[in-house]
DOTI-518412 format. One line per field, with one value per atom (N, C-alpha, C): residue number from 1; residue in one letter; x, z, y. Coordinates in pm, whole numbers, plus 50000, padded with zeros to 5 digits. Layout:
N
seq (NUM_...) $
type (A_...) $
u (X_...) $
w (Z_...) $
v (Y_...) $
***
This chain:
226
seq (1_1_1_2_2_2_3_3_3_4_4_4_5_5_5_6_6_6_7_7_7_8_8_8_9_9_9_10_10_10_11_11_11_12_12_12_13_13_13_14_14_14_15_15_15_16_16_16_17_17_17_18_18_18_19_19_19_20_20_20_21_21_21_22_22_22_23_23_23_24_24_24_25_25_25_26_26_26_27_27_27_28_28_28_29_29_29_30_30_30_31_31_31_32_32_32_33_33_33_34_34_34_35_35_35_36_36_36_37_37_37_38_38_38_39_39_39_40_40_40_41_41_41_42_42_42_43_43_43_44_44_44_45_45_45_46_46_46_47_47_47_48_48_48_49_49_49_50_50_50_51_51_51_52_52_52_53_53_53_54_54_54_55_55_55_56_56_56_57_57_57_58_58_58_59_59_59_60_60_60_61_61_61_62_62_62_63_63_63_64_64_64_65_65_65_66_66_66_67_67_67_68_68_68_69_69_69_70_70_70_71_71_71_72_72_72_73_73_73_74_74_74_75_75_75_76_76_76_77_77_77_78_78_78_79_79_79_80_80_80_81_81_81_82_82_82_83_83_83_84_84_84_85_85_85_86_86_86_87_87_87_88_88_88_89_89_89_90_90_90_91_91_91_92_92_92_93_93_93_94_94_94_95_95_95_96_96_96_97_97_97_98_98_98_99_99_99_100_100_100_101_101_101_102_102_102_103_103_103_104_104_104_105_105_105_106_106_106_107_107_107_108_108_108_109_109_109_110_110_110_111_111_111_112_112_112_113_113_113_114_114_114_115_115_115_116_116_116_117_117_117_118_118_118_119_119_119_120_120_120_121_121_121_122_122_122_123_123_123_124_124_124_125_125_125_126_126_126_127_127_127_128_128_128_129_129_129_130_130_130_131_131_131_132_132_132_133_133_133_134_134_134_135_135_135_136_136_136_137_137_137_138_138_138_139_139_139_140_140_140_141_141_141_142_142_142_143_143_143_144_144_144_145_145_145_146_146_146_147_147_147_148_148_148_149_149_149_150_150_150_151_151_151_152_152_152_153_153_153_154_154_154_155_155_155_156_156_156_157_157_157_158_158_158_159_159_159_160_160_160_161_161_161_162_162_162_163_163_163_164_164_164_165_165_165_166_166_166_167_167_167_168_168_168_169_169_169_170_170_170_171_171_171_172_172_172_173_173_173_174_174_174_175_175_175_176_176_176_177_177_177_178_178_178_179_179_179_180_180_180_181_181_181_182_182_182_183_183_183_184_184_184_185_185_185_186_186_186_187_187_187_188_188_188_189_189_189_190_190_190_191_191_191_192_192_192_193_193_193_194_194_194_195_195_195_196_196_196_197_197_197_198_198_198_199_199_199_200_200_200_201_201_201_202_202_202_203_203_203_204_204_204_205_205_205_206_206_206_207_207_207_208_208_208_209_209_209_210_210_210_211_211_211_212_212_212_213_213_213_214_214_214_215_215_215_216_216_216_217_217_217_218_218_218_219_219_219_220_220_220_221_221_221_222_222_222_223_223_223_224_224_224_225_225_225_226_226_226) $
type (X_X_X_X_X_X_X_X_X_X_X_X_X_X_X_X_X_X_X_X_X_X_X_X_X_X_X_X_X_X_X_X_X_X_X_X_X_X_X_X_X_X_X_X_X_X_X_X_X_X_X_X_X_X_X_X_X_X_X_X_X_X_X_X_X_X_X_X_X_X_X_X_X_X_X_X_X_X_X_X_X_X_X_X_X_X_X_X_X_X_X_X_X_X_X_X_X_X_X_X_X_X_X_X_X_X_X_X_X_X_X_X_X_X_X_X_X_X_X_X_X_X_X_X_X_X_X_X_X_X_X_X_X_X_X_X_X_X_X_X_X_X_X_X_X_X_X_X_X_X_X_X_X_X_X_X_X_X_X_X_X_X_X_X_X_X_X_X_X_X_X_X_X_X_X_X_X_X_X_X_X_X_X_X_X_X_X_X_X_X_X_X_X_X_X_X_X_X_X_X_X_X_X_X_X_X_X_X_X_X_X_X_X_X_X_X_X_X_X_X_X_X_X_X_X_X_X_X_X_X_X_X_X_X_X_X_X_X_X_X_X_X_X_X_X_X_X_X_X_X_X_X_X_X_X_X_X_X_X_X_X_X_X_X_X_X_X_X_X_X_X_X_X_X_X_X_X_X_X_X_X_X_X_X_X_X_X_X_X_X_X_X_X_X_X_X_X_X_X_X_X_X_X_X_X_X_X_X_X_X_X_X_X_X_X_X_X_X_X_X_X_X_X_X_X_X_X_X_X_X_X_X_X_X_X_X_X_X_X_X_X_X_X_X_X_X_X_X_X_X_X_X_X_X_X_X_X_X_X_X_X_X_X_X_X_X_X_X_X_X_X_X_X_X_X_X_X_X_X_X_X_X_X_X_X_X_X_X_X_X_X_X_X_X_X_X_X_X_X_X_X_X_X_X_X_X_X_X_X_X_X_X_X_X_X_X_X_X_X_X_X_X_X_X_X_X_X_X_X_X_X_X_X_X_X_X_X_X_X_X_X_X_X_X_X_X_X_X_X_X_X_X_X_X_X_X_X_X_X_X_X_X_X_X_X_X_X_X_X_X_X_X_X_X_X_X_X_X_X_X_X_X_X_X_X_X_X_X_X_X_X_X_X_X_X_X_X_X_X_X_X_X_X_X_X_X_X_X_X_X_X_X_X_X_X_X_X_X_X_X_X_X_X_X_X_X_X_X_X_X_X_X_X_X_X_X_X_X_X_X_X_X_X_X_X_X_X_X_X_X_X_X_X_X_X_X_X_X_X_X_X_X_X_X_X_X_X_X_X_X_X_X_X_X_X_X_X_X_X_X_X_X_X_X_X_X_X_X_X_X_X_X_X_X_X_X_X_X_X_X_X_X_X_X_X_X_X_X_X_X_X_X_X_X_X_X_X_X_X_X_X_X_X_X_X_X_X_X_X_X_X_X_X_X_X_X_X_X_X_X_X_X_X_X_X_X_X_X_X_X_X_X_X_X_X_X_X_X_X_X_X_X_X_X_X_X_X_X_X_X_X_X_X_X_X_X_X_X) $
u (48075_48059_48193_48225_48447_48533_48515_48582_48528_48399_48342_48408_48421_48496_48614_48666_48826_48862_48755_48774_48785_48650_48644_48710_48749_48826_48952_49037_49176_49084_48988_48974_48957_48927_48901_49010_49132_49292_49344_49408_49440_49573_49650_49730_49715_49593_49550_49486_49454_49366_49374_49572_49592_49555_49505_49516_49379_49377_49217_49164_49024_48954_48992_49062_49095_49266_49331_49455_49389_49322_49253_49197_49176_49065_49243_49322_49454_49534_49489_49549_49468_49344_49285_49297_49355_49427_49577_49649_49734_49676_49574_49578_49555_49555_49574_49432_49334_49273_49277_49317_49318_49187_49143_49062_49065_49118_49161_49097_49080_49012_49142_49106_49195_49239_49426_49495_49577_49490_49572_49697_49820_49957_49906_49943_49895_50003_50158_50243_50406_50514_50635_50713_50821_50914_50994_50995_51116_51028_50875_50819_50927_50940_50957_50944_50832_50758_50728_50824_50781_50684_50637_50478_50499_50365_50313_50196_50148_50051_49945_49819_49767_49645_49644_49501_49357_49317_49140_49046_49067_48964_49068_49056_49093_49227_49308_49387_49545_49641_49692_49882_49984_50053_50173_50293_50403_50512_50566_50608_50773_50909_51018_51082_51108_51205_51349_51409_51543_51641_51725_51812_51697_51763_51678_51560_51543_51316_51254_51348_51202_51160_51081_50972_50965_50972_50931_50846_50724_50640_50684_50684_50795_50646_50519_50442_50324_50203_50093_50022_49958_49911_49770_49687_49561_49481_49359_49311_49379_49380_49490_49642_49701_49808_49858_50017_50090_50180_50192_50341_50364_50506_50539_50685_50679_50819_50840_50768_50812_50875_51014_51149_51184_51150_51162_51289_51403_51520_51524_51423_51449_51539_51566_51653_51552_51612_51507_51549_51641_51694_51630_51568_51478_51404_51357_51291_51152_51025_50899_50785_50719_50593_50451_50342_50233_50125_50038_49957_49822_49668_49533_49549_49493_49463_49316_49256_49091_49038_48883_48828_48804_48780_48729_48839_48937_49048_49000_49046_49060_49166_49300_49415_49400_49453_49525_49641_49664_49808_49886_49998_50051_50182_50255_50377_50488_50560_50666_50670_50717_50776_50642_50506_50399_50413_50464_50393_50489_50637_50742_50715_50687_50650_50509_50423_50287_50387_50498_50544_50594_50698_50733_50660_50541_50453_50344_50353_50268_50393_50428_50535_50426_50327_50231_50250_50179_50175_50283_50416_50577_50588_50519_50599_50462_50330_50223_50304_50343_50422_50542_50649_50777_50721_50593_50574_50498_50446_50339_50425_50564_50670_50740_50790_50842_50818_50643_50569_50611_50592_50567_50718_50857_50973_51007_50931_50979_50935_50774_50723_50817_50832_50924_51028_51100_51267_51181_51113_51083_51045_50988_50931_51056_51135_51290_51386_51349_51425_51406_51225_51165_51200_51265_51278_51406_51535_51587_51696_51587_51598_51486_51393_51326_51307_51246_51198_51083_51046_50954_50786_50775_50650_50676_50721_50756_50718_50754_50776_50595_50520_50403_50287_50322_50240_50248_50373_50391_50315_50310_50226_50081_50069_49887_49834_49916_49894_49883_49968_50019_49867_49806_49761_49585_49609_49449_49409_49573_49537_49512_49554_49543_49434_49379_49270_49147_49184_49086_48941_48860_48724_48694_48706_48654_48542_48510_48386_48441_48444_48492_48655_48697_48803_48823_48795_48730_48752_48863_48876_48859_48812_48795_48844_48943_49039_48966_48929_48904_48996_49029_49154_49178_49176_49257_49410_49468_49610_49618_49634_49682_49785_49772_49890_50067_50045_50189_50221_50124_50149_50185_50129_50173_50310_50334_50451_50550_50555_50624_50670_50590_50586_50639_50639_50710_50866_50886_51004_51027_50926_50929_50860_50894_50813_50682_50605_50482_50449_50541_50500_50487_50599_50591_50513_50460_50346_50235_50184_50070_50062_50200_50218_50184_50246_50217_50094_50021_49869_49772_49816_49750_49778_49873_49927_49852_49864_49754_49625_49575_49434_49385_49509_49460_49482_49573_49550_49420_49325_49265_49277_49392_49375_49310_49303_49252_49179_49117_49018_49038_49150_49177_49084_49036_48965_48987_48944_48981_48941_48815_48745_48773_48803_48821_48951_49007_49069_49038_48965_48931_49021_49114_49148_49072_49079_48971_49028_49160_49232_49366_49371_49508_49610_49558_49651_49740_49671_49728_49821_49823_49920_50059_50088_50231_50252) $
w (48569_48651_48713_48754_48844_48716_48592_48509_48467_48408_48462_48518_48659_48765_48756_48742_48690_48573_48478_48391_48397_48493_48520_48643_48721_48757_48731_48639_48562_48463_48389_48379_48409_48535_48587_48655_48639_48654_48541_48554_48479_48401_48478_48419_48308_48314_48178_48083_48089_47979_47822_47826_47689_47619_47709_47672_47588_47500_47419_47508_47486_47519_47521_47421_47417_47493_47511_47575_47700_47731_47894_47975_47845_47877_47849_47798_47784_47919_47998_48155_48234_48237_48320_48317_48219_48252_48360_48357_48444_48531_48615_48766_48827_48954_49053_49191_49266_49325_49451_49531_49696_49803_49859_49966_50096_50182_50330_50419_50515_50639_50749_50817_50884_50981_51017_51029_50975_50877_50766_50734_50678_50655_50486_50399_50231_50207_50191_50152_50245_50253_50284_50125_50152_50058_50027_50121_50083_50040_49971_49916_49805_49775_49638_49519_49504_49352_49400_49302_49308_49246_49327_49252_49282_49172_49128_49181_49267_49337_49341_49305_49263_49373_49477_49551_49474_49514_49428_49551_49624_49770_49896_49969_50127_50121_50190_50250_50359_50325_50363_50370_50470_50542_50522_50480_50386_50527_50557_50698_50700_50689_50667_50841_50843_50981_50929_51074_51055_51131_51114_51209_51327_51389_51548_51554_51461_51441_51491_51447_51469_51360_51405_51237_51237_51106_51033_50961_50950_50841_50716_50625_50495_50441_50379_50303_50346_50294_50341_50190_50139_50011_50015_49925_49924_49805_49748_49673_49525_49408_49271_49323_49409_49415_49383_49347_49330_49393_49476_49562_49523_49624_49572_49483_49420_49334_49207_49236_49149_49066_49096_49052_48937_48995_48859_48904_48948_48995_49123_49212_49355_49438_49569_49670_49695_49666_49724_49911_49923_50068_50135_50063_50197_50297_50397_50488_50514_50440_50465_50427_50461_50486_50462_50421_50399_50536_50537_50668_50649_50641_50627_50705_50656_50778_50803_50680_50684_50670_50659_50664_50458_50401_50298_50139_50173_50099_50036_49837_49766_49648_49623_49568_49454_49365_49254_49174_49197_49167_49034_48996_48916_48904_48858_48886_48762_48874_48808_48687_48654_48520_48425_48431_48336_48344_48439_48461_48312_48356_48244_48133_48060_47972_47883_47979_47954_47866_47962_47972_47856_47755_47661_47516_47600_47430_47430_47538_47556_47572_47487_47485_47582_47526_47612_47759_47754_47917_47972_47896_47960_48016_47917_47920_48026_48068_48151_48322_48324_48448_48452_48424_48435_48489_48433_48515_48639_48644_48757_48878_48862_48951_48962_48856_48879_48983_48953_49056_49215_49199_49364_49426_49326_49419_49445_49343_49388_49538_49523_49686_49774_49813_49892_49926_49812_49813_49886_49880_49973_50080_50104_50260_50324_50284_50335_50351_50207_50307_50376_50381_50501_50618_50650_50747_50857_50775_50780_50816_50736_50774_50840_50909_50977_51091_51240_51342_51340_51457_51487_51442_51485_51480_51313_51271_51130_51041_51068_51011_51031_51165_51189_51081_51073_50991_50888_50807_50673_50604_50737_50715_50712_50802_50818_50691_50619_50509_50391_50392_50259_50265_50395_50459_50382_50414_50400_50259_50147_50003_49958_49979_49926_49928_50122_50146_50207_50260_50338_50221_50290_50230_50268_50201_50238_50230_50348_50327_50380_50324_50286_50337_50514_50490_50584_50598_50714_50629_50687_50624_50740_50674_50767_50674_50744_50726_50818_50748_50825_50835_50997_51005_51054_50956_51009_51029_51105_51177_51319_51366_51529_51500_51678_51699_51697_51749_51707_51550_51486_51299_51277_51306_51270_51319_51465_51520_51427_51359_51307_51153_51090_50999_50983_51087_51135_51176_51211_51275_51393_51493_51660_51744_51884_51944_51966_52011_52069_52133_52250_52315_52211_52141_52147_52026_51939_51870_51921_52015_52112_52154_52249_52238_52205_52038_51956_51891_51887_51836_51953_52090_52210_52176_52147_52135_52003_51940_51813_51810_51877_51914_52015_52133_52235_52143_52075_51965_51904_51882_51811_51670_51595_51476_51415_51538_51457_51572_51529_51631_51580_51682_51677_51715_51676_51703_51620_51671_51667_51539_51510_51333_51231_51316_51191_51239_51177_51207_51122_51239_51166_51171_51013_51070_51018_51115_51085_50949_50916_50819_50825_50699_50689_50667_50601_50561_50687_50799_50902_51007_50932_50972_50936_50851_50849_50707) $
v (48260_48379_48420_48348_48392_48380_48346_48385_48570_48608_48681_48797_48769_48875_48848_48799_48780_48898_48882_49024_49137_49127_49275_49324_49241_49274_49366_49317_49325_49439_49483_49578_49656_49647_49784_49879_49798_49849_49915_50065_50151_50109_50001_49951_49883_49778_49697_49750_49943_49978_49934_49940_49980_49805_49723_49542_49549_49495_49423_49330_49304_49195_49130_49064_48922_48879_48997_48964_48983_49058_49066_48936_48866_48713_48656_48656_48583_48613_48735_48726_48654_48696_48613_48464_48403_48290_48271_48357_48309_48396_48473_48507_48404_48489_48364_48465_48462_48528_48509_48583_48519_48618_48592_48667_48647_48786_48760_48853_48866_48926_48982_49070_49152_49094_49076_49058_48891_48867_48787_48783_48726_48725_48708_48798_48758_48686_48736_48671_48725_48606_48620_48659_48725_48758_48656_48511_48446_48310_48372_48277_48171_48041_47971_48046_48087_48086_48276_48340_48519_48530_48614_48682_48847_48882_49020_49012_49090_49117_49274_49229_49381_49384_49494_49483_49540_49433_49502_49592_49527_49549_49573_49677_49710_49781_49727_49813_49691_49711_49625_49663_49632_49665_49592_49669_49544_49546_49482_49447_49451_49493_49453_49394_49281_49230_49259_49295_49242_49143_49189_49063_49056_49120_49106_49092_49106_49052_49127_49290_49427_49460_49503_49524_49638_49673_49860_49841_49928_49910_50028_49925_49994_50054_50023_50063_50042_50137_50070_50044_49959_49920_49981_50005_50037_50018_50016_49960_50045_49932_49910_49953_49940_49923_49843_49733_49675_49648_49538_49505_49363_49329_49215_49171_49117_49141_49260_49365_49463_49505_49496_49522_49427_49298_49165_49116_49213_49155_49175_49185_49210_49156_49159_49080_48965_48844_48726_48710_48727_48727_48827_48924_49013_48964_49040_48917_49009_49021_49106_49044_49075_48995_49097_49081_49195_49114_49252_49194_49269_49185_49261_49370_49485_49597_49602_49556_49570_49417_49435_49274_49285_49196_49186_49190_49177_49199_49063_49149_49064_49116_49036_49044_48925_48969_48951_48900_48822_48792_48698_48717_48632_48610_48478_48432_48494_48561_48643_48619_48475_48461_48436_48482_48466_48630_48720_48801_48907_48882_48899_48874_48746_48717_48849_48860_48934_49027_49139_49215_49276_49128_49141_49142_49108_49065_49167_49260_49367_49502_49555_49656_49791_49860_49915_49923_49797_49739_49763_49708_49727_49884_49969_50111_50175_50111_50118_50055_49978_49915_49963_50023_50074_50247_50318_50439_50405_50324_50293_50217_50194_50131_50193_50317_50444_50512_50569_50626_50563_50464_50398_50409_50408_50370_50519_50628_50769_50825_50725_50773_50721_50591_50551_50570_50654_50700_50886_50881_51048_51025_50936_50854_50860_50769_50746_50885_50967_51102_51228_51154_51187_51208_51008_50985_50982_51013_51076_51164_51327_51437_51506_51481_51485_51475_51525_51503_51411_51350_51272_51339_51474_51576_51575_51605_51614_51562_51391_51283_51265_51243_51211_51333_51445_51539_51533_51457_51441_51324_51265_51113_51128_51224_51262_51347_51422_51484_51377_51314_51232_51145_51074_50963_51053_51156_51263_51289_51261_51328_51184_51078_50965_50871_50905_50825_50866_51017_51135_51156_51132_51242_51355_51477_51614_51663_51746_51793_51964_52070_52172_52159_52239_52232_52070_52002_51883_51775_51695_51571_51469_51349_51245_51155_51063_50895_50788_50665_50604_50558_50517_50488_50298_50221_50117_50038_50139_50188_50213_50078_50126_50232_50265_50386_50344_50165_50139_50112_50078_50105_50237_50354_50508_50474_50454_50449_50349_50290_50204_50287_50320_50362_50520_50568_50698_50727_50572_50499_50601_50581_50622_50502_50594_50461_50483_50384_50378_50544_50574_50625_50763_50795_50917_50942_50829_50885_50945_50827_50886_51022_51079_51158_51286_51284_51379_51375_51272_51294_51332_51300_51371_51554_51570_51698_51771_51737_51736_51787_51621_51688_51776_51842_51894_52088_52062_52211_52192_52129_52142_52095_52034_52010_51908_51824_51644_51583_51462_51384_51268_51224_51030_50985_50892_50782_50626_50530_50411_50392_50446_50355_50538_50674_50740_50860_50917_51040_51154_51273_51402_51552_51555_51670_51737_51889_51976_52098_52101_52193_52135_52052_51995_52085_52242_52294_52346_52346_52416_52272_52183_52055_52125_52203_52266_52199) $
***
């Protein structure tokens, strides 16, 4: 039966379409399955052993420290995403860490050098993971010149838009996010402080555009977010 879900699992990722049955049952030998609950640590960057990491279930928060041991939140992960050692040649000296945002998380994972290997003996797959890592470093390189050339109000509406097409449900012009994102995560991820996120989502909702709340955020017409 967990071999089973191990399959279908990994099939049900757009990345493994182009794989046969039987190479699909040849991954599910090297995964690896972890399951965590909200505010869990999944993994450090300056793990031993690099891994490839794919979320199946929830929602979850990639953490970068620096010297001084402040934290930026670089990404937020969400279900079939991919984080982790990506790149294949990453910085092992980085110093980041991922963190549950939701309860029920269940990840995926496998060790770099099985994961390479897959890579080469699956040309497909190679040219399936080089756009799907494409995709993700183009978001991040716009996040960043986001952040910037941008104001704080700016930076927070670009996030609430991006945050509404990715994870919002609509019901005509009315979107609702459930939101599991404190206000110092927006704030982090906005790169402002505490205060002045609050702030601007007080400001927000006192126009009328949105309704914070703790378990959802409703804007009422994203288009009019600017």
């Amino acid at each position: 039966m967990y071999d089973e879900l191990k399959y279908w699992y990994l099939r049900d990722h757009k990345l493994f379409w182009t794989l046969s049955m039987s190479q699909i049952k040849q991954l599910c030998i090297i995964t690896g399955f972890k399951k965590a609950k909200k505010g869990d640590i999944i993994y450090f960057s300056s793990s031993d052993v690099p891994r490839v990491f794919l979320l199946k279930k929830g929602n979850i928060k990639i953490v970068s420290v620096d010297e001084d041991g402040n934290e930026t939140i670089k990404d937020i992960i969400q279900k079939g995403d991919l984080f982790g050692e990506l790149e294949l040649d990453s910085d092992r000296n980085s110093n980041e860490y991922a963190k549950a945002l939701t309860d029920d998380i269940i990840i995926c994972s496998f060790l770099l050098s099985d994961f390479e290997n897959l890579l080469l003996q699956n040309p497909s797959l190679a040219l399936s993971y080089t756009k799907f890592v494409g995709l993700k470093m183009k978001r991040i390189k716009n996040n960043y010149a986001n952040l910037i050339s941008k104001d704080a109000k700016t930076r927070l509406l670009t996030f609430l838009k991006d945050w509404a097409e990715r994870d919002g449900k609509q019901d005509g012009n009315r979107i609702t996010i459930e939101n599991y994102l404190t206000q110092n995560d927006i704030a982090q991820i906005i790169c402002t402080s505490r205060q002045t996120a609050t702030s601007l989502l007080n400001e927000l909702e006192e126009s009328g555009l949105l309704h914070y709340g703790r378990k959802a955020i409703i804007i009422e017409d994203v288009s009019k977010l600017g």
